[in-house]
C-alpha angles and dihedrals in degrees: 000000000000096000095292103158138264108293099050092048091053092044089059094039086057084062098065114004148050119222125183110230080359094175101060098037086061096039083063096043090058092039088075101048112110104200086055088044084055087053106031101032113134113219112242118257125206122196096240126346120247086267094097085078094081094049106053094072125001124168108279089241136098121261100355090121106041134187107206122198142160123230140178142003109226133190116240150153127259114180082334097308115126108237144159135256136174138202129249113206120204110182129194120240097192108030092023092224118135136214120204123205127189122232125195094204136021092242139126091249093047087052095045083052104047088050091046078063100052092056090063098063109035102012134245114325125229102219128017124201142199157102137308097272119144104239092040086056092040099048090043092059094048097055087042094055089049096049089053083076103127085222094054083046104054082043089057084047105052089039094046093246123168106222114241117258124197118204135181133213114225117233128270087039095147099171093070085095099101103038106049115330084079091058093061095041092056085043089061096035089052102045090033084053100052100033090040097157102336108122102209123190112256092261086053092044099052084046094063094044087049092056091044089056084053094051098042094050085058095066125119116255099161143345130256110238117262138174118281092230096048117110103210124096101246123246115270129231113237118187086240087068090045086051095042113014104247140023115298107231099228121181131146107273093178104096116255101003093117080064115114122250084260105053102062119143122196118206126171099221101046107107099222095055083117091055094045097051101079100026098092087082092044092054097060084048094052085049085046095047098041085055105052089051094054084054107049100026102050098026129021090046092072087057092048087053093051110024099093108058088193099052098106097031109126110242130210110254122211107199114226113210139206112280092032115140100235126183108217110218123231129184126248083024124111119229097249088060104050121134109253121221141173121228111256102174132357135205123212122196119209092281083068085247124147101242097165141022145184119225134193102215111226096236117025096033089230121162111221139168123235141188107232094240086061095075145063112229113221115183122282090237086075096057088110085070090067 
């Protein structure tokens, strides 16, 4: 029958014989085929990944557990030139506030810089967390070689110092929706939304960031208690209170710039006239930007909360162990032409689940880390095909 699946093979076996319990006696036959297993094979599913353990209990402090990731890139102008940045997120993981950081290039020492920067304002981080790019792997080596300096050492130790790690996420981890992936998405949604096809000079450009950051750091994250009873809507907890202490009162304290893209008023004598020149265009980007955050701050939030009824369900986990025969799973690529490997090394996060695991590819010899959901399990019986 080709391998054509269960039902077809017990629809030609009716024609000519009579099987007791046929249908499971067929159903275990085909289990240990190989070539079905390469074409039927379900990925494995875990609960939650081992990143909640970052997220039980974290330092209460900002920024002391930070996601790190790169997006873009946008279009600017640079002494009239036209040029490319792109932004560098860093969520978090306890507060869920984000700082966002500009970067000329998409390069190791524009990262190291931009997280240089970030230093300055919040301190050195604890744990640093991303994927698998390039310049993220590479910077994080180089500060982690540095840091392995004995003096710096013995400077962490007498001033109570944690010393910076820095962690990667292997590819295929789609769970990481809900702890930091959503922040850069809001991050994009939110700057792609305001800025749309305008192409704004670099000064321009960091104005408006600046501004996004300010916004996003506004967002509700919780509520303060209240009385039952009480009428009122309670006050809600932003990550800039959780940063600060309390709410930043933020206005516009350059004369003129709340007018509309239609009331400007040139004067000579005004002495913001050089301020004022460019900002028709960054005002429809403000009003562009301020809308988009009502929208999908105070909004569309509550849907994203409540929109998957299965989203908490608990899932049955089937562990994976050293010496399985996996398929990795690659887009645009049929089954039958995914890659075969054999499990290396496992992680296993505090449910006893299996959350990561490192794989030695069939042909290429390759080492590469996977997410769990990211394979297709066959029996360990089969490991000689390998």
């Amino acid at each position: 029958m080709l391998h054509s699946g269960l039902y077809a093979v017990l629809s030609e076996m009716h024609k000519r014989f009579w099987i007791p319990q046929y249908f499971s006696a067929v159903k275990k036959v085909i289990k240990e085929c190989v070539l079905c297993k390469k074409t039927t094979a379900r990925t494995i599913k875990t609960n939650q990944n081992a990143y909640r353990d970052f997220r039980i209990d974290p330092p209460s402090v900002p920024f002391r557990y930070v996601f790190v990731d790169h997006f873009g890139p946008f279009n600017i102008k640079i002494h009239g030139k036209n040029s490319k940045v792109w932004i560098l997120c860093l969520s978090c993981l306890w507060s869920r506030a984000i700082n966002l950081k500009i970067c000329d290039y998409l390069t190791t020492k524009e990262y190291l810089r931009s997280l240089q920067l970030h230093c300055f304002q919040y301190g050195i981080p604890e744990l640093i967390l991303s994927d698998l790019g390039s310049q993220l792997v590479a910077g994080g080596n180089i500060v982690a070689d540095f840091l392995n300096d004995p003096e710096l050492q013995s400077y962490f130790d007498e001033n109570n110092i944690k010393r910076l790690r820095f962690e990667q996420y292997p590819k295929g981890c789609k769970k990481l929706g809900g702890l930091v992936e959503i922040c850069v998405k809001m991050c994009k949604k939110l700057i792609h939304s305001a800025v749309k096809n305008y192409v704004l000079e670099y000064r321009e450009f960091e104005f408006i960031i600046e501004q996004a950051v300010h916004l996003i750091n506004r967002r509700p994250i919780a509520f303060k208690e209240s009385l039952r009873d009480a009428l009122d809507v309670p006050e809600a907890i932003t990550p800039e209170m959780l940063i600060h202490g309390y709410s930043l009162a933020s206005i516009n304290i350059i004369p003129n710039l709340q007018l509309s893209e239609g009331d400007l008023e040139w004067s000579i004598d005004n002495p913001v006239d050089e301020i004022r020149n460019k900002y028709h265009k960054l005002l429809k980007v403000k009003s562009n930007l301020i809308e988009k955050y009502n929208f999908e701050f105070l909004t569309n939030l509550i849907y994203q909360a409540t929109n998957e009824k299965s989203r908490y369900k608990p899932v049955d986990h089937k562990k994976p162990e050293i010496g399985d025969i996996v398929l990795i799973k690659e887009t645009n690529t049929k089954p039958s032409n995914y890659p075969m490997a054999v499990v290396k090394k496992i992680k296993i996060n505090e449910l006893d689940e299996v959350s990561e695991v490192e794989l030695l590819k069939g042909g290429s010899r390759e080492l590469v880390r996977r997410h769990v959901v990211n394979n297709s399990t066959l029996e360990t019986e089969y490991c000689y095909l390998g």
